[in-house]
MDTraj code that builds the backbone (N, CA, C; nanometers):
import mdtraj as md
import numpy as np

residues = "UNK UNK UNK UNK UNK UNK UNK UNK UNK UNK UNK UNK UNK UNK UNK UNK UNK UNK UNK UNK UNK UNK UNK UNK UNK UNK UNK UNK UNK UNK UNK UNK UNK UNK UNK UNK UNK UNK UNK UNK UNK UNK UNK UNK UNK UNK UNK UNK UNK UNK UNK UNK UNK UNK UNK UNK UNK UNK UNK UNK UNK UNK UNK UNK UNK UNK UNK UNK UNK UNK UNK UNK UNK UNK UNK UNK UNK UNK UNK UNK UNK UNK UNK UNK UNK UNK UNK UNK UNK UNK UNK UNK UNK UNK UNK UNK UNK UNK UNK UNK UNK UNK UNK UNK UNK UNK UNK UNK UNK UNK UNK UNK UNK UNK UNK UNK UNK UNK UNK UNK UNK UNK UNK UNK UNK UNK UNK UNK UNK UNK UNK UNK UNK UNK UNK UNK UNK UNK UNK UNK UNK UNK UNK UNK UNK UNK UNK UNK UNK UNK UNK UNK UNK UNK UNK UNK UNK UNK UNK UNK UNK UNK UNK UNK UNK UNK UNK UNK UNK UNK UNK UNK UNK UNK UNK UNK UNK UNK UNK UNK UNK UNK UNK UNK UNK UNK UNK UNK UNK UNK UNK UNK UNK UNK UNK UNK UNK UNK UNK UNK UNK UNK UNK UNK UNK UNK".split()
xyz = np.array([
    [1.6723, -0.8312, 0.1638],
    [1.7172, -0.6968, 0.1349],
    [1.6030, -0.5991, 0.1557],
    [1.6540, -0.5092, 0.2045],
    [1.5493, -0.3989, 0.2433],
    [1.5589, -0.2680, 0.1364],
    [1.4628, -0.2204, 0.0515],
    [1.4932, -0.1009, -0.0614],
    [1.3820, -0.0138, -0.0321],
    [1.4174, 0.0957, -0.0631],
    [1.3206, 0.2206, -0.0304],
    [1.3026, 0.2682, -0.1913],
    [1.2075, 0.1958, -0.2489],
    [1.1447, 0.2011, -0.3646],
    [1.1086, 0.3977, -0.4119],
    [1.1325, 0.4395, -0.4819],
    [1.0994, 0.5496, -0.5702],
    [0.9578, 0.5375, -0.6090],
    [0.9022, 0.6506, -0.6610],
    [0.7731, 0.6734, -0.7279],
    [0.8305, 0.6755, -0.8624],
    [0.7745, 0.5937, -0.9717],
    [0.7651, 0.5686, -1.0754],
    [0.7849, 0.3671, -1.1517],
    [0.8948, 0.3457, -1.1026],
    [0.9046, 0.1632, -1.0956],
    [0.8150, 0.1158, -1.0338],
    [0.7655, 0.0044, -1.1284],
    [0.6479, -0.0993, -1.0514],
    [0.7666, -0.2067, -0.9495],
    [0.6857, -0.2635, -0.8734],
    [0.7830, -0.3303, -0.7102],
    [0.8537, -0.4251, -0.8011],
    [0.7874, -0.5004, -0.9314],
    [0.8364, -0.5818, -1.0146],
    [0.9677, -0.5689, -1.0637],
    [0.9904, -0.4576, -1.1123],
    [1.0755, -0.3710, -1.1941],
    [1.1971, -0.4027, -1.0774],
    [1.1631, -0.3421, -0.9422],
    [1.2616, -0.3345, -0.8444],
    [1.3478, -0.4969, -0.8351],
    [1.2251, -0.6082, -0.8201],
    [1.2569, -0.7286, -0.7867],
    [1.3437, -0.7592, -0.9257],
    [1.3474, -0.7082, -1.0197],
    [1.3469, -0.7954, -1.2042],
    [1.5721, -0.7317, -1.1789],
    [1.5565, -0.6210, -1.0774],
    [1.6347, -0.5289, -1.1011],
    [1.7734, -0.6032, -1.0373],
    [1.7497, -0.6738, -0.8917],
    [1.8282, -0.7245, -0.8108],
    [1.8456, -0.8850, -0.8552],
    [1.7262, -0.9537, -0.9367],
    [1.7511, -1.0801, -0.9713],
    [1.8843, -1.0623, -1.0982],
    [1.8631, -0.9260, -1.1512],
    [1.9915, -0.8988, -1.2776],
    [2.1278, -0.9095, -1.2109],
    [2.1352, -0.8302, -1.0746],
    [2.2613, -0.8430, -1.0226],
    [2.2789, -0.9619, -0.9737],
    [2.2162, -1.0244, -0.9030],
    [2.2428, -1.1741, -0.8341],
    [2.2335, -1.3151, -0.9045],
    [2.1762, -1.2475, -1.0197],
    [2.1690, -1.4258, -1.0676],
    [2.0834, -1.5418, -1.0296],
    [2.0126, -1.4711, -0.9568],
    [1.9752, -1.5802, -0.8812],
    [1.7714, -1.5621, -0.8381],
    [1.7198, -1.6471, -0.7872],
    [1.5957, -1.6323, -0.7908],
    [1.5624, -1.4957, -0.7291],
    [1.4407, -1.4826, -0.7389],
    [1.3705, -1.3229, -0.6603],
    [1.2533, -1.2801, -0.6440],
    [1.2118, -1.2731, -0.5244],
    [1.1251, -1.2289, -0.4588],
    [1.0712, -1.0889, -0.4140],
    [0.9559, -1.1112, -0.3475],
    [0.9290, -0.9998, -0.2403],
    [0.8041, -1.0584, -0.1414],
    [0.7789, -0.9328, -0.0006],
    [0.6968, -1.0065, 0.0715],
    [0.5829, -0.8935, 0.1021],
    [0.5543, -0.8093, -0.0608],
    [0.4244, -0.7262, -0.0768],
    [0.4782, -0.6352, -0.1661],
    [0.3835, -0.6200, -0.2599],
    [0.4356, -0.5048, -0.3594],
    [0.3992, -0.3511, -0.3046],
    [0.4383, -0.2278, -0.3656],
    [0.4006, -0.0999, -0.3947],
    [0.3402, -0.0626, -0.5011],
    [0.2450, 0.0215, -0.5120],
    [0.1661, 0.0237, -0.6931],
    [0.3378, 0.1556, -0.7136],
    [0.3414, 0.1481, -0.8601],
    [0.4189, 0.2161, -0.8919],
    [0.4223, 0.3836, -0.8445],
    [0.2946, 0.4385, -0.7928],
    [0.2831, 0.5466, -0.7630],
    [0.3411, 0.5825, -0.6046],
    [0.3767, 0.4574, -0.5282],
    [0.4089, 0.4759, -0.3782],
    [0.5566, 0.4560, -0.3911],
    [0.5970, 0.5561, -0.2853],
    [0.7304, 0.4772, -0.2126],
    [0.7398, 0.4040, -0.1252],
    [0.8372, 0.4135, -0.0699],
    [0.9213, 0.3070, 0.0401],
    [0.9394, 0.2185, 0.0743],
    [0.9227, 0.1039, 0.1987],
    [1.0133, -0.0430, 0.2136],
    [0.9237, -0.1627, 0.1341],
    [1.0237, -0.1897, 0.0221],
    [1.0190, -0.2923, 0.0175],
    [1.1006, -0.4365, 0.0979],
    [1.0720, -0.5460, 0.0902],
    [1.0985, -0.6021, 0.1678],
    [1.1489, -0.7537, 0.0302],
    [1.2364, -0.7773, -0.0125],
    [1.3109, -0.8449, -0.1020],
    [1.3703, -0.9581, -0.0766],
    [1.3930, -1.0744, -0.1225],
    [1.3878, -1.2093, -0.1035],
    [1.5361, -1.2889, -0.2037],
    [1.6160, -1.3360, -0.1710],
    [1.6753, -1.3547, -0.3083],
    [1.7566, -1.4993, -0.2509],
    [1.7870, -1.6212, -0.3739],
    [1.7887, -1.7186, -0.3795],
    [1.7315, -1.8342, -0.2569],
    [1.7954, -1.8935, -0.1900],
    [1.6834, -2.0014, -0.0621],
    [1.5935, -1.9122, 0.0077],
    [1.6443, -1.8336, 0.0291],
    [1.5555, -1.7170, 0.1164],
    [1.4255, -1.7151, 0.0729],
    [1.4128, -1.7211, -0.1025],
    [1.2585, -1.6780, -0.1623],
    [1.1659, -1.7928, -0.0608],
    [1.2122, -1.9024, -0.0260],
    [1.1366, -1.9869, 0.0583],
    [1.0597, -1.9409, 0.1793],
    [1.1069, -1.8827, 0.2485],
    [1.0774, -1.7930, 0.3598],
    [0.9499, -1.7028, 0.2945],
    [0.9340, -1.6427, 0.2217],
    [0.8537, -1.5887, 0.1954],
    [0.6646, -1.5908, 0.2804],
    [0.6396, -1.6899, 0.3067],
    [0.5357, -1.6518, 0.4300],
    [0.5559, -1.6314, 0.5505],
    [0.6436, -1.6164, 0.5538],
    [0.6995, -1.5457, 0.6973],
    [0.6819, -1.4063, 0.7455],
    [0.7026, -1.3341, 0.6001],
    [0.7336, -1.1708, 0.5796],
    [0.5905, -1.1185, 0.5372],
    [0.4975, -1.2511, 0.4648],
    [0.3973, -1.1961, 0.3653],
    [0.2664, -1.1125, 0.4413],
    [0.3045, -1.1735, 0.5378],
    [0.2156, -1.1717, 0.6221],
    [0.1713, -1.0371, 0.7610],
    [0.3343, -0.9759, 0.7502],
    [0.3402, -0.8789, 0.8587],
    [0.2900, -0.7514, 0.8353],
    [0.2384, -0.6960, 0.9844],
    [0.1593, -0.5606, 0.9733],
    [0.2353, -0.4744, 0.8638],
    [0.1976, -0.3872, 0.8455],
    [0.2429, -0.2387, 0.8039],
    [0.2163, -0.0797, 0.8285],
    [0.3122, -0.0460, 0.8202],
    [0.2763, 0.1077, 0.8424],
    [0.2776, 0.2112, 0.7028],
    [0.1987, 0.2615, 0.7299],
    [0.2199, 0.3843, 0.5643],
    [0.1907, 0.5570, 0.6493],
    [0.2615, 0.6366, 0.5762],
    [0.1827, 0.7493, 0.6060],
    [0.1741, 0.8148, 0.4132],
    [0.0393, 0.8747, 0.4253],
    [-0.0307, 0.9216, 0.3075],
    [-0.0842, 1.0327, 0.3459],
    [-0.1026, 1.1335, 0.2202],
    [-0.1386, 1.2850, 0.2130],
    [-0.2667, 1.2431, 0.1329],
    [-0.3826, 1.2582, 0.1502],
    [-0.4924, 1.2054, 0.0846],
    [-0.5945, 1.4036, 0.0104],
    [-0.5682, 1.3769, -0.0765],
    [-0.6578, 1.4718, -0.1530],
    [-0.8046, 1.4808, -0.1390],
    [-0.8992, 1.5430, -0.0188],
    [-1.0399, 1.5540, 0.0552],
    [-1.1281, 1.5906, -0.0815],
    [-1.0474, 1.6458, -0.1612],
    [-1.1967, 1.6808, -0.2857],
    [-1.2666, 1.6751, -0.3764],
    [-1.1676, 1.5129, -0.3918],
    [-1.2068, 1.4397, -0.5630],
    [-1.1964, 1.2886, -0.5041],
    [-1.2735, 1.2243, -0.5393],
    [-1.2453, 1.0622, -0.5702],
    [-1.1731, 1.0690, -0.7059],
    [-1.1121, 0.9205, -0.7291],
    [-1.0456, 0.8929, -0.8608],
    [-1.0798, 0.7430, -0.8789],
    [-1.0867, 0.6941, -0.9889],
    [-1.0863, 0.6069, -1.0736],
    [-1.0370, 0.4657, -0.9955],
    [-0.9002, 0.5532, -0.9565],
    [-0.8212, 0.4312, -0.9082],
    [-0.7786, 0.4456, -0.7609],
    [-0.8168, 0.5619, -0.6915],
    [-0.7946, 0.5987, -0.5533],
    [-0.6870, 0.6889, -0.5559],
    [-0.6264, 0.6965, -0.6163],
    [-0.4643, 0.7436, -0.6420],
    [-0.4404, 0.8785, -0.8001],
    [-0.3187, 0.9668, -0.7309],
    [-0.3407, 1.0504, -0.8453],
    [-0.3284, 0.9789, -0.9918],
    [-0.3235, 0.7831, -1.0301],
    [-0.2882, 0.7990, -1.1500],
    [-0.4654, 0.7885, -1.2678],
    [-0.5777, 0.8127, -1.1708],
    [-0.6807, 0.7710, -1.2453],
    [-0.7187, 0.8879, -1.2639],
    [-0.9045, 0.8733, -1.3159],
    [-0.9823, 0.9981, -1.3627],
    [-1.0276, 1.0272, -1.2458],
    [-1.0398, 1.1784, -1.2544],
    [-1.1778, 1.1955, -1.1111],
    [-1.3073, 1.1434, -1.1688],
    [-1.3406, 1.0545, -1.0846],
    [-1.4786, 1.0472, -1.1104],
    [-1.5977, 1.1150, -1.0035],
    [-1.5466, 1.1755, -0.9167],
    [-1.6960, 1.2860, -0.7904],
    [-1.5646, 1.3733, -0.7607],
    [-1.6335, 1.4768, -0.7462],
    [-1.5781, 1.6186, -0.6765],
    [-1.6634, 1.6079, -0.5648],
    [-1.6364, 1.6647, -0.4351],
    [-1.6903, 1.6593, -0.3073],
    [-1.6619, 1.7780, -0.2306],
    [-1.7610, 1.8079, -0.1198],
    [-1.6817, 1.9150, -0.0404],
    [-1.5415, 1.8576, 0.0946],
    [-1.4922, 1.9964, 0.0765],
    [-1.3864, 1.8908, 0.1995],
    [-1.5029, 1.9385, 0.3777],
    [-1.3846, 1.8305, 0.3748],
    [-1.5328, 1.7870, 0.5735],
    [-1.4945, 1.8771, 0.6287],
    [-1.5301, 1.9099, 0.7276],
    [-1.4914, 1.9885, 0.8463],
    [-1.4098, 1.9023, 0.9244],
    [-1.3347, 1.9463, 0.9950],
    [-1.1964, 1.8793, 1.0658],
    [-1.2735, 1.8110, 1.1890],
    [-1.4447, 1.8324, 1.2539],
    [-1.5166, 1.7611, 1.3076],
    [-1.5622, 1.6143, 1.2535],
    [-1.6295, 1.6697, 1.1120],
    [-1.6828, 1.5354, 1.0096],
    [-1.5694, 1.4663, 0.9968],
    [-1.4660, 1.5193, 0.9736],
    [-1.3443, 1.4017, 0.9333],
    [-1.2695, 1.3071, 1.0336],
    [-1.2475, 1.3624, 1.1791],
    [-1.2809, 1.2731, 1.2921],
    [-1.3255, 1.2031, 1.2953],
    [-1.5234, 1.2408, 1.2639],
    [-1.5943, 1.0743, 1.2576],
    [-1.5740, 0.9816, 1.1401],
    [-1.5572, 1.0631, 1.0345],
    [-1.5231, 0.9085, 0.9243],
    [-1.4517, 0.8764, 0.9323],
    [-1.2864, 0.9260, 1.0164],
    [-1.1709, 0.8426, 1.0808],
    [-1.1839, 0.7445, 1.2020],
    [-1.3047, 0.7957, 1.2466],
    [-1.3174, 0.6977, 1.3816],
    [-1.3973, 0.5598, 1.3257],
    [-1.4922, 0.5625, 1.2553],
    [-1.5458, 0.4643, 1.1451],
    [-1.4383, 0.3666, 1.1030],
    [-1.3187, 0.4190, 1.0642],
    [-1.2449, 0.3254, 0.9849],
    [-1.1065, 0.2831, 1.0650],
    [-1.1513, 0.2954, 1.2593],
    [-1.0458, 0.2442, 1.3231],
    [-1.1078, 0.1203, 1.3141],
    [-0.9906, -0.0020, 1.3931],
    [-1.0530, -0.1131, 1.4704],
    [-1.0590, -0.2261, 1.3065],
    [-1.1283, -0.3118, 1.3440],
    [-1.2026, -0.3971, 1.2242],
    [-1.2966, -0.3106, 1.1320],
    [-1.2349, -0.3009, 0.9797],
    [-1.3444, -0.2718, 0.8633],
    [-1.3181, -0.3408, 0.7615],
    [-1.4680, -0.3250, 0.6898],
    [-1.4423, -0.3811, 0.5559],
    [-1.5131, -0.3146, 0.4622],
    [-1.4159, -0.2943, 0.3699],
    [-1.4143, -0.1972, 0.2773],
    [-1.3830, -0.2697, 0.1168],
    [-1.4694, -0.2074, 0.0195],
    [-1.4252, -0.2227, -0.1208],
    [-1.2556, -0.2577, -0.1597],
    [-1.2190, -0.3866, -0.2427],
    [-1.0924, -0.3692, -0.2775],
    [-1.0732, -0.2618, -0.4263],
    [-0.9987, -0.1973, -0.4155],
    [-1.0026, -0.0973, -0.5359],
    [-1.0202, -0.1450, -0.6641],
    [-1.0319, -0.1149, -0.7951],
    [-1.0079, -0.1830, -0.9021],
    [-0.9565, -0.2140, -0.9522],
    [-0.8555, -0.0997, -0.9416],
    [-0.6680, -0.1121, -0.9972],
    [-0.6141, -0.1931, -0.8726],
    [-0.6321, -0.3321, -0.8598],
    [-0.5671, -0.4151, -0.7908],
    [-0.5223, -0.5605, -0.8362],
    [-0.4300, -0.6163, -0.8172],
    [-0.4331, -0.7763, -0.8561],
    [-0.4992, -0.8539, -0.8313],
    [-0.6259, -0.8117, -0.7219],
    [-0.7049, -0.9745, -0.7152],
    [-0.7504, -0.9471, -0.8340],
    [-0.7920, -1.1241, -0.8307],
    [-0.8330, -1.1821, -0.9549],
    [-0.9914, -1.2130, -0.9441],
    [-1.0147, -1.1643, -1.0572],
    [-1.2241, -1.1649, -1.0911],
    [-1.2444, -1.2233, -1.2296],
    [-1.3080, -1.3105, -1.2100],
    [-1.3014, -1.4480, -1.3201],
    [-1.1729, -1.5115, -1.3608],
    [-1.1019, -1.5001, -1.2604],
    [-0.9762, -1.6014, -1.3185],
    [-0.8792, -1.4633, -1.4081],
    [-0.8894, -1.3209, -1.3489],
    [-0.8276, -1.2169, -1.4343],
    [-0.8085, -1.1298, -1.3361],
    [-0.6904, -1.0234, -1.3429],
    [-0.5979, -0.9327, -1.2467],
    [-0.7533, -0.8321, -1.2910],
    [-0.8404, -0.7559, -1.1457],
    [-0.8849, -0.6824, -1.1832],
    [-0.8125, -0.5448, -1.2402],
    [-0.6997, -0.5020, -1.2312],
    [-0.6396, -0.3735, -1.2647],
    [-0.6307, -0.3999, -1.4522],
    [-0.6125, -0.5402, -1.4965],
    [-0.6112, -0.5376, -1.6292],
    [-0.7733, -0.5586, -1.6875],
    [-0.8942, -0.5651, -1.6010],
    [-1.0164, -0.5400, -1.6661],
    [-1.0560, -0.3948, -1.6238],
    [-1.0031, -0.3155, -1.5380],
    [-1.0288, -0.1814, -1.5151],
    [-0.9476, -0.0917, -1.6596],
    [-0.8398, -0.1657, -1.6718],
    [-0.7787, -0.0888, -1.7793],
    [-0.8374, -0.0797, -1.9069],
    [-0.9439, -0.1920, -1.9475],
    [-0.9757, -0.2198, -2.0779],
    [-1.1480, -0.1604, -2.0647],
    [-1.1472, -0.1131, -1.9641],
    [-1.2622, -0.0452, -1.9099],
    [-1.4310, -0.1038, -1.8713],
    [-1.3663, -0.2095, -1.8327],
    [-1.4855, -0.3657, -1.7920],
    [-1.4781, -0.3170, -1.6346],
    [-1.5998, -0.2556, -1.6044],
    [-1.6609, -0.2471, -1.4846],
    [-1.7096, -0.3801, -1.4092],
    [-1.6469, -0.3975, -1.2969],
    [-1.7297, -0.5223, -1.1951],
    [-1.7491, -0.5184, -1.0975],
    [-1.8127, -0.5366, -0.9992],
    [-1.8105, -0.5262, -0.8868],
    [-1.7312, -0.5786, -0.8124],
    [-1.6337, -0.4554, -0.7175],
    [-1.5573, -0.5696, -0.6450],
    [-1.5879, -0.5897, -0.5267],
    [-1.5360, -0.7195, -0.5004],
    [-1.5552, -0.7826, -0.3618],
    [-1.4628, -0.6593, -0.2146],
    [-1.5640, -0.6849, -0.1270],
    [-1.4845, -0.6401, 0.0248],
    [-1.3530, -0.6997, 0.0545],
    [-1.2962, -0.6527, 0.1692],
    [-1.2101, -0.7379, 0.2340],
    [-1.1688, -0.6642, 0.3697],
    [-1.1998, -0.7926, 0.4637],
    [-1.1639, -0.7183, 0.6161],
    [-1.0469, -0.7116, 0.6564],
    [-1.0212, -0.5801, 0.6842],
    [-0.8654, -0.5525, 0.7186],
    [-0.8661, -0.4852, 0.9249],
    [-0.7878, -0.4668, 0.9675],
    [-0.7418, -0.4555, 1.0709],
    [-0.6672, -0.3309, 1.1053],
    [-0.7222, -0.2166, 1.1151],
    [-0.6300, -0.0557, 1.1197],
    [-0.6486, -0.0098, 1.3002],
    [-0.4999, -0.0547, 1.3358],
    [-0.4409, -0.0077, 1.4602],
    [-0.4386, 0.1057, 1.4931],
    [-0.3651, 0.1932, 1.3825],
    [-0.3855, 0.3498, 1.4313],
    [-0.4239, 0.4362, 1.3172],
    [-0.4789, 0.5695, 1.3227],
    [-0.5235, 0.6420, 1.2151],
    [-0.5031, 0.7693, 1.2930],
    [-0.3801, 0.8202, 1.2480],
    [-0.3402, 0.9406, 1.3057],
    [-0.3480, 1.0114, 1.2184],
    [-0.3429, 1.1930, 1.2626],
    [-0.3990, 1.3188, 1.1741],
    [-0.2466, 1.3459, 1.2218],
    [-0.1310, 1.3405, 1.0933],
    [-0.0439, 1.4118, 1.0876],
    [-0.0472, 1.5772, 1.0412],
    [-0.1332, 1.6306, 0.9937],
    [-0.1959, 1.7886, 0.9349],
    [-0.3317, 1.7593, 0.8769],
    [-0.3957, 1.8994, 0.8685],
    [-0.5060, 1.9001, 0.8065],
    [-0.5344, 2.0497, 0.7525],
    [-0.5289, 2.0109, 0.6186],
    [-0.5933, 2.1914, 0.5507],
    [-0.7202, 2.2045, 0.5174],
    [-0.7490, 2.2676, 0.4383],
    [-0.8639, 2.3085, 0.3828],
    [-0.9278, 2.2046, 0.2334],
    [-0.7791, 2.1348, 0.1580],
    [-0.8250, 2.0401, 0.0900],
    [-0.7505, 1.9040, 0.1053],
    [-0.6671, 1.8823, 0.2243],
    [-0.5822, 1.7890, 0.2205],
    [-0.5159, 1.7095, 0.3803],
    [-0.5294, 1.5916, 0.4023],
    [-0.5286, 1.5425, 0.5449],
    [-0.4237, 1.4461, 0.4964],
    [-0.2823, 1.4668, 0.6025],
    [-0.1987, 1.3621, 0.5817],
    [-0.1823, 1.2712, 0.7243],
    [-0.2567, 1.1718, 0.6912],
    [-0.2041, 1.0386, 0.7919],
    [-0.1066, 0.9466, 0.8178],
    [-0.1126, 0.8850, 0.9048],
    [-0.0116, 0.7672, 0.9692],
    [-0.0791, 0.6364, 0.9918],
    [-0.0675, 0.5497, 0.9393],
    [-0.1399, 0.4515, 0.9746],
    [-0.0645, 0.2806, 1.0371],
    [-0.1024, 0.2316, 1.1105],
    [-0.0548, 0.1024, 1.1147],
    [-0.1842, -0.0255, 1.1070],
    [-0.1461, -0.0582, 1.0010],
    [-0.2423, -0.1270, 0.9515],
    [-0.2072, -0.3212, 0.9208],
    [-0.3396, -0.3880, 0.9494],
    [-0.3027, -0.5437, 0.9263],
    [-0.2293, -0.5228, 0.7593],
    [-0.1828, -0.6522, 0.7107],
    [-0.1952, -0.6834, 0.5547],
    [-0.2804, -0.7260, 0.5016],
    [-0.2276, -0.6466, 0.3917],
    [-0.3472, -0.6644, 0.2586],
    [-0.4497, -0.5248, 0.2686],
    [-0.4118, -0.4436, 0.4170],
    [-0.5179, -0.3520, 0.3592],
    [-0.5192, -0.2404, 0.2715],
    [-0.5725, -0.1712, 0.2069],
    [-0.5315, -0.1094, 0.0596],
    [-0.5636, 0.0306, 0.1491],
    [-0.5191, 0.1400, 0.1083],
    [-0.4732, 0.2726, 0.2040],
    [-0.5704, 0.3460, 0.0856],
    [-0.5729, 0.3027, -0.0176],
    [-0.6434, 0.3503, -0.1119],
    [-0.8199, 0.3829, -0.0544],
    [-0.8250, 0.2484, -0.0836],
    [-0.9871, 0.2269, -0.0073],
    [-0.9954, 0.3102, 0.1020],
    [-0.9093, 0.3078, 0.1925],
    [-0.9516, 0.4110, 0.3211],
    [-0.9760, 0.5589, 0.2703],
    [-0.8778, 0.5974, 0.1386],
    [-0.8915, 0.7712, 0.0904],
    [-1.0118, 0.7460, 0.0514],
    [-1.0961, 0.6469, -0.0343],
    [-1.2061, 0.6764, -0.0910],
    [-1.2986, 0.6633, 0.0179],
    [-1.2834, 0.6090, 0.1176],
    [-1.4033, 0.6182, 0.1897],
    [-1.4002, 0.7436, 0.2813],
    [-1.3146, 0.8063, 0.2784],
    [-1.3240, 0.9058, 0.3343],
    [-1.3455, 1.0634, 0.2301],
    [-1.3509, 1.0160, 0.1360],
    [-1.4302, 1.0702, -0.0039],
    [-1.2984, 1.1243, -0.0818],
    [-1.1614, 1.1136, -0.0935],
    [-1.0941, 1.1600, -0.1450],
    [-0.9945, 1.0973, -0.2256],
    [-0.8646, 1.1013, -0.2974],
    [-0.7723, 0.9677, -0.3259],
    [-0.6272, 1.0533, -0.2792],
    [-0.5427, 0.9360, -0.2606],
    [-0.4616, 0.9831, -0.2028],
    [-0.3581, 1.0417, -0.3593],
    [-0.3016, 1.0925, -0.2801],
    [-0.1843, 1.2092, -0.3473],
    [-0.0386, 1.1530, -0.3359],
    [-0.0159, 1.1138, -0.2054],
    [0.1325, 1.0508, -0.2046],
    [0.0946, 0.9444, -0.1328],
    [0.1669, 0.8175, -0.1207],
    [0.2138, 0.7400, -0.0082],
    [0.3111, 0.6464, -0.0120],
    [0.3175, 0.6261, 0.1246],
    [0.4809, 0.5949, 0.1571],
    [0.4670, 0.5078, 0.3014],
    [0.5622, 0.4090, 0.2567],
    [0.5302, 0.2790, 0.3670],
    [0.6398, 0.2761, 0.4180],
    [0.6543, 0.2766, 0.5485],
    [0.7418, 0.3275, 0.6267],
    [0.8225, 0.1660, 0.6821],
    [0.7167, 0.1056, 0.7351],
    [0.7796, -0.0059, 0.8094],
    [0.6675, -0.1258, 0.7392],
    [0.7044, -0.2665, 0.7660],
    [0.6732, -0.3478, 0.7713],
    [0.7323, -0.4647, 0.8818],
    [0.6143, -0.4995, 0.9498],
    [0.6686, -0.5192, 1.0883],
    [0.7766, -0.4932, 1.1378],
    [0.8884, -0.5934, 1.1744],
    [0.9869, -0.5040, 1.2718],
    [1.0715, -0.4557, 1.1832],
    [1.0292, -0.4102, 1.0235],
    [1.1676, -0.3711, 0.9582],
    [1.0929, -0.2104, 0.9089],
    [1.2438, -0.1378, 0.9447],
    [1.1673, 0.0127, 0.8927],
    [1.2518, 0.0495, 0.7760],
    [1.1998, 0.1734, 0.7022],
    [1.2704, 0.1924, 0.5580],
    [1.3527, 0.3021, 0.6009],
    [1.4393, 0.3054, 0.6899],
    [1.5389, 0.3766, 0.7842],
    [1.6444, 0.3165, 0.7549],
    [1.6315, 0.1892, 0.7646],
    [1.7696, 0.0512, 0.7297],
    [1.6990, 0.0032, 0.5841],
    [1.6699, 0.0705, 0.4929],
    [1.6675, 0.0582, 0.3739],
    [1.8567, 0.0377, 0.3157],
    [1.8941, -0.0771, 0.2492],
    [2.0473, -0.0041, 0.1842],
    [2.0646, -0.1480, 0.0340],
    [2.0304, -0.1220, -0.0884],
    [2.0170, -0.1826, -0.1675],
    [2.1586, -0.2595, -0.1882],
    [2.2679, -0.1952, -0.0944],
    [2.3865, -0.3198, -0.1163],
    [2.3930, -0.4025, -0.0379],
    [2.3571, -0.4435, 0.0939],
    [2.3095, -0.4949, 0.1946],
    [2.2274, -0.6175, 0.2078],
    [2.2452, -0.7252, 0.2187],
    [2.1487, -0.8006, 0.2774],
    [2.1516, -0.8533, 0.3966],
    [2.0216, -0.9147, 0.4473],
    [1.9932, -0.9548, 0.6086],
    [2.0357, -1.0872, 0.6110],
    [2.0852, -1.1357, 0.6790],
    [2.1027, -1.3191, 0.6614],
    [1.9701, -1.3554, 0.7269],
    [1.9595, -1.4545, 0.6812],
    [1.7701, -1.4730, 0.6781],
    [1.7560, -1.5247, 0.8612],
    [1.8457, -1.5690, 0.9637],
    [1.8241, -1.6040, 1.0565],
    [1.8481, -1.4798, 1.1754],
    [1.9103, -1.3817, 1.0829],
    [1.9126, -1.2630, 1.1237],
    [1.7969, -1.1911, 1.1292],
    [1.7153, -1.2039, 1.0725],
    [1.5780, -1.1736, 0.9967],
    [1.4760, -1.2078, 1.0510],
    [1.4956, -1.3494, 1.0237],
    [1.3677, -1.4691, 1.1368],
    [1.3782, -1.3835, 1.2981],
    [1.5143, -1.3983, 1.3415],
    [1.5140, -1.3570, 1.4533],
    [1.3940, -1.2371, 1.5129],
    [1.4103, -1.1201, 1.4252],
    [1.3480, -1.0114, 1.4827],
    [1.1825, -1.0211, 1.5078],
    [1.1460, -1.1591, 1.4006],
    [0.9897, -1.2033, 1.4175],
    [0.8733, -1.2097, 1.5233],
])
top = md.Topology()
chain = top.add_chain()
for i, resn in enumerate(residues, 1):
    res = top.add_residue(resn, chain, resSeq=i)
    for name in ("N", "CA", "C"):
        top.add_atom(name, md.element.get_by_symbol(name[0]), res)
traj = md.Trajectory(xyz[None], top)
């Protein structure tokens, strides 16, 4: 099943939501932090098997990233922690051209990997600072959908697993909205929560 997730439900919430109607087991093949929209990509009874099939595929997001504050958590739900100037639409070119191709970048804090055997987002919450580990991700395209004076909204198609977050902070800002458009060949266009794909229907498009 394909759902075009809201801002406010964690992806959990979504999955907890469709296992109520079906009865039956439930999945997904990548979450949204509660602050993003769009495709999720949903799994339900034999199907949850399949699950590395889907886990694995590119993605696309486009995000409005806020140029003049870092945050806590990358995203409007943390503290600012730096105020910055915004770049010049020259400077911001090059730290976009920096973060085409192969990078590796900080995983955020507010994330689920696990650091000592614990979800870092639940030692960020209790306010246990650690260092987190990198992780190399794979960004295909980094397009300038607008650009103001405090705010640059992109397009990105990016490997998995890479956090869109990390890219706002390295480009000194956190993002404001985002919204995941596609995941490999499925877009959140054919989003329809009554709907499901028959899974060979599915495999197929792979």
């Amino acid at each position: 099943m394909l759902v075009d997730k809201p801002r406010g439900p964690s992806s959990f919430a979504i999955v907890a939501e469709l296992r109520r109607k079906t009865g039956a087991r439930t999945g997904h093949a990548g979450t949204l932090d509660p602050f993003a929209t769009g495709l999720l990509l949903l799994l339900s009874g034999s199907a949850t098997k399949l699950a590395p099939c889907f886990v694995g595929l590119d993605k696309r997001y486009v995000t409005e990233i806020d140029l003049t504050a870092r945050t806590s958590t990358g995203d409007p739900e943390g503290d600012i922690v730096e105020h910055s100037a915004t770049p010049s639409r020259a400077e911001l070119e090059r730290r976009l051209e920096d973060l085409r191709g192969e990078v590796e970048l900080p995983i955020p804090a507010m994330s689920a990997v696990k650091i000592g055997g614990q979800r870092a987002y639940k030692l960020a919450r209790r306010g246990i600072a650690v260092e987190m580990p990198t992780r190399r991700s794979r960004v295909d395209a980094l397009d300038v959908i607008a650009y103001t004076d405090e705010t640059v909204e992109l397009d990105l198609r990016v490997s998995s697993g890479t956090y869109i977050r990390a890219i706002a902070d390295a480009l000194g800002g956190h993002c404001r909205t985002l919204r995941r458009t596609e995941i490999g060949p499925f877009s959140v266009e054919e989003a329809d929560p009554e709907r499901f794909i028959e899974p060979d229907d599915a495999l197929a498009r792979l």
